[in-house]
Z-matrix of the N, CA and C atoms (Angstrom, degrees):
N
C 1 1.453
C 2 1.526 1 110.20
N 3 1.341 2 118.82 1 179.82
C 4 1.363 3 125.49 2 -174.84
C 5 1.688 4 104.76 3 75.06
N 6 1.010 5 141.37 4 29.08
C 7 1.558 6 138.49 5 -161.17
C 8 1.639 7 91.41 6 -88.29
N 9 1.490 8 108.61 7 -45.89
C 10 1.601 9 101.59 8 -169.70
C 11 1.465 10 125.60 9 -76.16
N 12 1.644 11 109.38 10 38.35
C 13 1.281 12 96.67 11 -139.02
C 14 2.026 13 121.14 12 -80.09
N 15 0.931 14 103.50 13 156.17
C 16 1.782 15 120.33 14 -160.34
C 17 1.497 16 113.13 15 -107.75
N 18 1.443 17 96.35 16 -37.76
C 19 1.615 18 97.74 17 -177.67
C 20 1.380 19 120.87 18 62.32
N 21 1.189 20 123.48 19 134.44
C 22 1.435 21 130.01 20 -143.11
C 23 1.376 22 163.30 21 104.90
N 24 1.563 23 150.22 22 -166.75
C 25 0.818 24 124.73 23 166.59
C 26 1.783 25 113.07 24 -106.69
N 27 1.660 26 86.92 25 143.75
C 28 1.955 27 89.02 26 171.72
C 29 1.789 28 101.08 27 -110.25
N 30 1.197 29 105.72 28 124.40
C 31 1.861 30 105.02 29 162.27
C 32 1.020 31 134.26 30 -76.92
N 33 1.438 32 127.86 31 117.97
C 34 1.226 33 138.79 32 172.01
C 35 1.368 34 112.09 33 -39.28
N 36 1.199 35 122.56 34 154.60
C 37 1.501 36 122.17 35 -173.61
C 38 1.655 37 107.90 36 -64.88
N 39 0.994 38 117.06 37 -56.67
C 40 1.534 39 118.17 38 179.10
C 41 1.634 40 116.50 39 -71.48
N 42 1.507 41 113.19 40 3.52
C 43 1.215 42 116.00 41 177.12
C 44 1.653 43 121.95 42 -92.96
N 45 1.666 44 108.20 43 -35.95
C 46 1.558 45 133.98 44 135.00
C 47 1.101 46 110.15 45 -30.55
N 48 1.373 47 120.26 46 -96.17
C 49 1.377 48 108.44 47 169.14
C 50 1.721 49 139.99 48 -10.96
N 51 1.086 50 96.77 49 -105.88
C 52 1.936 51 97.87 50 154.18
C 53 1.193 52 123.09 51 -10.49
N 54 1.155 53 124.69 52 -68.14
C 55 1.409 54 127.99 53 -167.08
C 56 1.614 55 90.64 54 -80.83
N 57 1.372 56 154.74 55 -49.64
C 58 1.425 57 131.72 56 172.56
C 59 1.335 58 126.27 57 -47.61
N 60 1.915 59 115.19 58 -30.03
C 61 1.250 60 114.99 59 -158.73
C 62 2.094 61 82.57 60 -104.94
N 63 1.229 62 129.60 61 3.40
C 64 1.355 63 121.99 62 -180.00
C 65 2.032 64 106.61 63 79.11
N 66 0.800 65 100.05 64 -8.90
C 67 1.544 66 109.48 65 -178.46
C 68 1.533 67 109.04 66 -28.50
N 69 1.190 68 109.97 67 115.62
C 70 1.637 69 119.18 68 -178.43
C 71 1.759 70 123.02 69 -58.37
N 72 1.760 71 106.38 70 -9.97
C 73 1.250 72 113.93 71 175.19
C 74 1.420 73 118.65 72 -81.53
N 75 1.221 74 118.77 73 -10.35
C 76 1.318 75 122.45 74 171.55
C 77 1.651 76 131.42 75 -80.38
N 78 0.919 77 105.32 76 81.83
C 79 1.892 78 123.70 77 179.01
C 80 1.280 79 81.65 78 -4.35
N 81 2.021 80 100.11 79 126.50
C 82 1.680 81 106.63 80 153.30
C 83 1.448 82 126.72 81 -42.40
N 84 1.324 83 110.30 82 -45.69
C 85 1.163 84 132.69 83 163.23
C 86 1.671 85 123.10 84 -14.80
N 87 1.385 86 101.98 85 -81.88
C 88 1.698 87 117.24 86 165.43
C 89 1.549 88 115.69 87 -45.51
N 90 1.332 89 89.04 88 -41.16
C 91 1.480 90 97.99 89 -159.49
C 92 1.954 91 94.32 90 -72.23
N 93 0.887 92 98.34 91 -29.06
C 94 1.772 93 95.08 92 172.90
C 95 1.277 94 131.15 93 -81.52
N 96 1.457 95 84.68 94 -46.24
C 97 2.221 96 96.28 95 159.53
C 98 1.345 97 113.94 96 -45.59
N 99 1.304 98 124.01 97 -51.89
C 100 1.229 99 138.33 98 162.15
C 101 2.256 100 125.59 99 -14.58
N 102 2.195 101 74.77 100 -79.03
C 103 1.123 102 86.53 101 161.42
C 104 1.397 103 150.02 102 -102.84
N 105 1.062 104 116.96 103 24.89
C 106 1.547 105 140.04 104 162.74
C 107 1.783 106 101.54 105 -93.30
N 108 1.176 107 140.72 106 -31.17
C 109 1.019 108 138.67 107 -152.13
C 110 1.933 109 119.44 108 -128.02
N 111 1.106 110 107.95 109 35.62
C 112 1.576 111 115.16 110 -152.82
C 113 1.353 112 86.66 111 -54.75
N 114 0.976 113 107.97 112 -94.32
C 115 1.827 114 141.32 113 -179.06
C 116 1.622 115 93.80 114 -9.49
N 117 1.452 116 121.58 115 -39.47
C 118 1.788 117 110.22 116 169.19
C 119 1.691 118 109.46 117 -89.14
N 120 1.192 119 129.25 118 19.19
C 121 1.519 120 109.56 119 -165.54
C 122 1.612 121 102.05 120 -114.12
N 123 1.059 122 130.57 121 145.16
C 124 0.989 123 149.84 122 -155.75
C 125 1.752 124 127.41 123 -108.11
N 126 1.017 125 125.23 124 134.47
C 127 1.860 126 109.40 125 173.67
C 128 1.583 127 85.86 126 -128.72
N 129 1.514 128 101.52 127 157.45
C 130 1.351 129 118.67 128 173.04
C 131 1.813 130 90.32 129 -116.22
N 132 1.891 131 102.02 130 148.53
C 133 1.607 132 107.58 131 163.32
C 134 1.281 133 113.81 132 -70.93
N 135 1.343 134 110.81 133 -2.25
C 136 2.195 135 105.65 134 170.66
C 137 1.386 136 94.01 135 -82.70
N 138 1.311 137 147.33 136 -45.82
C 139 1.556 138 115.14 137 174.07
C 140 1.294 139 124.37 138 -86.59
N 141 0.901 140 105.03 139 -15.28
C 142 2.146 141 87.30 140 148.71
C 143 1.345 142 122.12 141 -50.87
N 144 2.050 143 104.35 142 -56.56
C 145 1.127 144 90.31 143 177.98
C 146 1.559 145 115.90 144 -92.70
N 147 1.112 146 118.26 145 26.72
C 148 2.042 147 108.41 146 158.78
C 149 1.504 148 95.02 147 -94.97
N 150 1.100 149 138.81 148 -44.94
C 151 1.569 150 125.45 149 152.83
C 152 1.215 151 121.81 150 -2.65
N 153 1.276 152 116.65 151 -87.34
C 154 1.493 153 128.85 152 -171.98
C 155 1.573 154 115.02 153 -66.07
N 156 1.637 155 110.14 154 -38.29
C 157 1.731 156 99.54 155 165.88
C 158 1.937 157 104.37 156 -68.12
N 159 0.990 158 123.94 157 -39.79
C 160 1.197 159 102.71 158 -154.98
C 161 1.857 160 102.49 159 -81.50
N 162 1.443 161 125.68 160 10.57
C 163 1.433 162 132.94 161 -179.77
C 164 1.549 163 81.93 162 -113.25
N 165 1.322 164 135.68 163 -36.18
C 166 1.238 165 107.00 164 -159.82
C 167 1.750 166 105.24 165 -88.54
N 168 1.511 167 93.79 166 -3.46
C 169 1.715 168 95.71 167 174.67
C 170 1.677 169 110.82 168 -91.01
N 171 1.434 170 94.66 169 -13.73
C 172 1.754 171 87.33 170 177.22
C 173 1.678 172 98.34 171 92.93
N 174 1.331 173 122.39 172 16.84
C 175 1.475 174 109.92 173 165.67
C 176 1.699 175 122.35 174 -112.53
N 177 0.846 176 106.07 175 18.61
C 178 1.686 177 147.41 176 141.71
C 179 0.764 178 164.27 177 -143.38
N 180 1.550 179 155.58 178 103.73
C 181 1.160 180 157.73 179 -141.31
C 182 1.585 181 122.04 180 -95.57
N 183 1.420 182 116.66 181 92.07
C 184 1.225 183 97.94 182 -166.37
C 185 1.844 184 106.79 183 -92.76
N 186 1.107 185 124.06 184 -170.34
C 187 1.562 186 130.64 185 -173.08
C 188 1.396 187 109.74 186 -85.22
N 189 1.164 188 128.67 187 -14.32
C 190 1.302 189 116.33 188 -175.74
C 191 1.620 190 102.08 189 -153.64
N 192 1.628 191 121.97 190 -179.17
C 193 1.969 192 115.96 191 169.95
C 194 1.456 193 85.98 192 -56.39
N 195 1.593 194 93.14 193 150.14
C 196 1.683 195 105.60 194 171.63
C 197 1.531 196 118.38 195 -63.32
N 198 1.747 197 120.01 196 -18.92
C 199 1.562 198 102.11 197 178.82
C 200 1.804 199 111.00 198 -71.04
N 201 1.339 200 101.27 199 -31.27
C 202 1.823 201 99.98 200 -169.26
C 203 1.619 202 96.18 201 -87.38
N 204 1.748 203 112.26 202 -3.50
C 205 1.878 204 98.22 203 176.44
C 206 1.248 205 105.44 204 -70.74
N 207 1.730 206 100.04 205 -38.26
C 208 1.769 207 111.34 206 -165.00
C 209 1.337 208 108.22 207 -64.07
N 210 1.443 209 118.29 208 -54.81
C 211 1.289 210 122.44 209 -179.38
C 212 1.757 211 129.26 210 -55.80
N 213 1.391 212 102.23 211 -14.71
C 214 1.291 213 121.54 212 165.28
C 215 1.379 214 117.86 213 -75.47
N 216 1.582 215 107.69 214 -58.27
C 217 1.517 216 109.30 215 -172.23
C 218 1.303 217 102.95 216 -61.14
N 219 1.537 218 131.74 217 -46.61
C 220 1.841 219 125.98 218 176.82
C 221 1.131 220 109.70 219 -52.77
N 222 1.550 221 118.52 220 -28.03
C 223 1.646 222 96.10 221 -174.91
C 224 1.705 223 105.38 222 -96.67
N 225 1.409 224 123.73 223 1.73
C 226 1.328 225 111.99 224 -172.02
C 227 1.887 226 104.87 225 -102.30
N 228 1.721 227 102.45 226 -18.77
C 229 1.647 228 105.65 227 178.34
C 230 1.782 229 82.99 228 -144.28
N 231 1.262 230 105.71 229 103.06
C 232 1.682 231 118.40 230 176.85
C 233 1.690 232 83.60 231 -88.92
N 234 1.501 233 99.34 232 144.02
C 235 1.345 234 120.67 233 -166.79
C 236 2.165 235 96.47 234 -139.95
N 237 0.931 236 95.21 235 151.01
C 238 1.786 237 107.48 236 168.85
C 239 2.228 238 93.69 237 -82.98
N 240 1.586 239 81.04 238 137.58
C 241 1.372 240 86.05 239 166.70
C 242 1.280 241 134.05 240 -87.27
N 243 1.363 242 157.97 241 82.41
C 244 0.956 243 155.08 242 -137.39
C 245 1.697 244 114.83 243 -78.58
N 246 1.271 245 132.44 244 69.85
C 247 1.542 246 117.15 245 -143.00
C 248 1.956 247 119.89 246 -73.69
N 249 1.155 248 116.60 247 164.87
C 250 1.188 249 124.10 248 -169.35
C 251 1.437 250 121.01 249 -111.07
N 252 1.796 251 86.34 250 85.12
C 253 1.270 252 100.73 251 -159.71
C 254 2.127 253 119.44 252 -89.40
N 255 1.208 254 121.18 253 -173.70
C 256 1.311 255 102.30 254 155.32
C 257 1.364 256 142.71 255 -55.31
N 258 1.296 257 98.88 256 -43.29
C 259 1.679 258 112.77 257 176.82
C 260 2.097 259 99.40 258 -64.49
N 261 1.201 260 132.72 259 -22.17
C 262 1.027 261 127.74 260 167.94
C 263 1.331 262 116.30 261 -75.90
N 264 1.756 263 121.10 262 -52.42
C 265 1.195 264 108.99 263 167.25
C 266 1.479 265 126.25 264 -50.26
N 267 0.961 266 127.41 265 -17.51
C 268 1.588 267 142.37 266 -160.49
C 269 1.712 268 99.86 267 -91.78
N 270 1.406 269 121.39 268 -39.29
C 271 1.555 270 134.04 269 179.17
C 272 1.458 271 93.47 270 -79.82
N 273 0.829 272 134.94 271 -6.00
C 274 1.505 273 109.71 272 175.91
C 275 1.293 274 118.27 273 -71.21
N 276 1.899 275 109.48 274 -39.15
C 277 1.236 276 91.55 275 174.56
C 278 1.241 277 140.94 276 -73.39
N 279 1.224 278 109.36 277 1.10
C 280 1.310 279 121.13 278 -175.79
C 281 2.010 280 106.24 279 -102.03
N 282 0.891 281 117.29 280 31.86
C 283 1.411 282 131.87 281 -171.89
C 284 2.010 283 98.93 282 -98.25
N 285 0.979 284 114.70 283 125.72
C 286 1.739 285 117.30 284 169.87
C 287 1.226 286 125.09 285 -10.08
N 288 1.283 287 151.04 286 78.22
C 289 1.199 288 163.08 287 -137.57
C 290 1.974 289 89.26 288 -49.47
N 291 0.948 290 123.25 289 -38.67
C 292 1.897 291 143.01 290 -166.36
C 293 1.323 292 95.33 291 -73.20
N 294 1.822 293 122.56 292 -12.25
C 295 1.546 294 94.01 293 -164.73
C 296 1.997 295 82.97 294 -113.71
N 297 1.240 296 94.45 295 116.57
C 298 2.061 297 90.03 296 -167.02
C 299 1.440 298 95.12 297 -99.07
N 300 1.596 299 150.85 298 -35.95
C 301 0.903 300 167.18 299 -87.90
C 302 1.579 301 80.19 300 -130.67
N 303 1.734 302 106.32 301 118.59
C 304 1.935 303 96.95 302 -165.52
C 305 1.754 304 101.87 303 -76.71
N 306 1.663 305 113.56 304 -36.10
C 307 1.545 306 101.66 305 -176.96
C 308 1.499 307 123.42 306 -75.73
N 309 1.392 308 104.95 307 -11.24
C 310 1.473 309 115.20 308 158.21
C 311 1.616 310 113.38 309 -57.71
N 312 1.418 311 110.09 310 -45.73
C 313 1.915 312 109.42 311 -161.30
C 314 1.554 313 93.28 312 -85.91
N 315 1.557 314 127.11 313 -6.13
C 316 1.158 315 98.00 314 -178.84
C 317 1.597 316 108.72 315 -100.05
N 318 1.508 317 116.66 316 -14.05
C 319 1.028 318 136.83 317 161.13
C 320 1.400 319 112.80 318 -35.66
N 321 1.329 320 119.86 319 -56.76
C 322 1.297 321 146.02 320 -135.32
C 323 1.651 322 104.40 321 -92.21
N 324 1.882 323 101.16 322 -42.27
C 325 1.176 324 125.12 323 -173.30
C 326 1.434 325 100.68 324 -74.95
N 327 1.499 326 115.97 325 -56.32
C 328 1.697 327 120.39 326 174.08
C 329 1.475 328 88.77 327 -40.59
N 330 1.245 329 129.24 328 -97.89
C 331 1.102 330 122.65 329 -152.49
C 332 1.264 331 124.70 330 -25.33
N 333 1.904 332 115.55 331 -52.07
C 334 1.348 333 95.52 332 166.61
C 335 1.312 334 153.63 333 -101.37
N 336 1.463 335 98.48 334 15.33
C 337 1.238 336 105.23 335 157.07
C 338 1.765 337 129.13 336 -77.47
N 339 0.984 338 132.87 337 -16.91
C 340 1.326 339 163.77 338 168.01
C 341 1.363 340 98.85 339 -95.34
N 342 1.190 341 122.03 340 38.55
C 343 1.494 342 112.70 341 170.71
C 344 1.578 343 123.76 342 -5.75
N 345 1.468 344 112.53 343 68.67
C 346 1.649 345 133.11 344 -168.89
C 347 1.507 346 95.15 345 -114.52
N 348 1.050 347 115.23 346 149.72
C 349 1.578 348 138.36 347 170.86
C 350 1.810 349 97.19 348 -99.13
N 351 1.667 350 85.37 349 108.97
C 352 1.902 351 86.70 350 177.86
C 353 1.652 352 114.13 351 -85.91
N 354 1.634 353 108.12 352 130.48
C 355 1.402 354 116.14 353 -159.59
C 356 1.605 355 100.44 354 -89.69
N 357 1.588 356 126.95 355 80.57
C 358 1.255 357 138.71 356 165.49
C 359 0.910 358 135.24 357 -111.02
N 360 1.872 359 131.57 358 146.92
C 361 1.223 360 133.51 359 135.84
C 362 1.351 361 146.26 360 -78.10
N 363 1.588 362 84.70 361 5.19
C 364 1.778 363 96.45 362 179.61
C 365 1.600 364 100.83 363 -70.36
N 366 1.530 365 100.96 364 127.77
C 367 1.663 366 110.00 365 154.42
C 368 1.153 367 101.85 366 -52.21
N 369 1.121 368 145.87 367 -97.55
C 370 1.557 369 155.26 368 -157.51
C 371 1.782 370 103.32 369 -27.04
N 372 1.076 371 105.99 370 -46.53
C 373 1.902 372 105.62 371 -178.56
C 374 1.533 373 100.88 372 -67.58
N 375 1.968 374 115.52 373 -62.66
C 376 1.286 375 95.32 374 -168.06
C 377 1.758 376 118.68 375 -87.13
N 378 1.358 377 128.37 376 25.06
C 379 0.968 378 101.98 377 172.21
C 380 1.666 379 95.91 378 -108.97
N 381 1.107 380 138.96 379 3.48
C 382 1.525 381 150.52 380 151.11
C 383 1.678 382 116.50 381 -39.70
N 384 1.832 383 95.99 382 116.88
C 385 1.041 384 94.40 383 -174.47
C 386 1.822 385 116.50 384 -80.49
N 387 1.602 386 109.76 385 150.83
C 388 1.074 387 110.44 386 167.28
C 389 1.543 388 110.96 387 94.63
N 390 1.420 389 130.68 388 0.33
C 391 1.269 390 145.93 389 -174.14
C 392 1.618 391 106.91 390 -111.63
N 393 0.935 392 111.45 391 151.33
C 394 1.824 393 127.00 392 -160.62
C 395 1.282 394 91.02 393 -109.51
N 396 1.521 395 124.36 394 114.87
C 397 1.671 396 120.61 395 -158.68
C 398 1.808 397 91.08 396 -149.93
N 399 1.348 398 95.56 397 145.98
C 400 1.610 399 123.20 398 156.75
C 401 0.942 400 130.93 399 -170.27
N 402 1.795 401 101.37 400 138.82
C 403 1.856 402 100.77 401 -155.15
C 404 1.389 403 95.26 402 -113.59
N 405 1.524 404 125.59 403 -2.72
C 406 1.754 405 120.08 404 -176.18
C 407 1.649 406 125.88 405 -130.11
C-alpha cells in the first residue's frame, strides 16, 4: 500500500469540522499543521458524506442545507481531494481489526494508501496499528 503516494495531511472528519467552526477542542497543534500547510491537506468524500448522515440524523447542526454548508466550507478551507478509489476500497480490509467504524476504515485506508498522516483525535484511529496518525 501507499503506491499513490500524495504526502501530507488528510482530516479526520471531526477535525474539518473543528477547525472550520474554530472549536476550542481542536489541539493548537492541528489547528496549525492545518494552517501552515493547506496546499498538503487533504479531504476525503467519506467526510462530506459522514457530514450529511450525521446532520441528516440530527447529531449535528450545521448553519445552513448541507449542499450550500458543503459548498461553503470548500470555499472558506479549500482542501485537495483525496479520491475513493479501488485500491482504497481494497485497504480497508486490511485497516486494524479495533477500528470497526466503516468511515473511519476508509479514512484510515485513504490515509494509507496516499501515504497521508491522518489529522485525529480519535483514540480508536491513533492507537491503531499501521495507520499514519496525529492528535497534536
Amino acid at each position: 500500500m501507499g503506491s499513490a503516494s500524495l504526502s501530507g495531511f488528510l482530516l479526520d472528519t471531526h477535525v474539518w469540522l473543528w477547525h472550520l467552526g474554530g472549536n476550542k477542542e481542536l489541539p493548537r497543534g492541528l489547528s496549525r499543521s492545518i494552517d501552515e500547510s493547506r496546499a498538503d491537506c487533504w479531504l476525503s468524500p467519506i467526510s462530506v458524506w459522514e457530514v450529511g448522515t450525521l446532520a441528516r440524523r440530527r447529531r449535528i447542526r450545521l448553519s445552513a442545507p448541507f449542499l450550500d454548508w458543503t459548498r461553503e466550507a470548500l470555499r472558506k478551507l479549500p482542501l485537495q481531494e483525496a479520491e475513493i478509489t479501488v485500491e482504497v476500497a481494497l485497504a480497508t480490509d486490511e485497516v486494524d481489526a479495533n477500528v470497526t467504524d466503516p468511515a473511519d476504515r476508509f479514512l484510515a485506508a485513504t490515509a494509507v494508501v496516499y501515504d497521508l498522516t491522518l489529522l485525529t483525535v480519535d483514540g480508536r484511529l491513533t492507537r491503531a496499528k499501521g495507520i499514519p496518525t496525529r492528535s497534536r
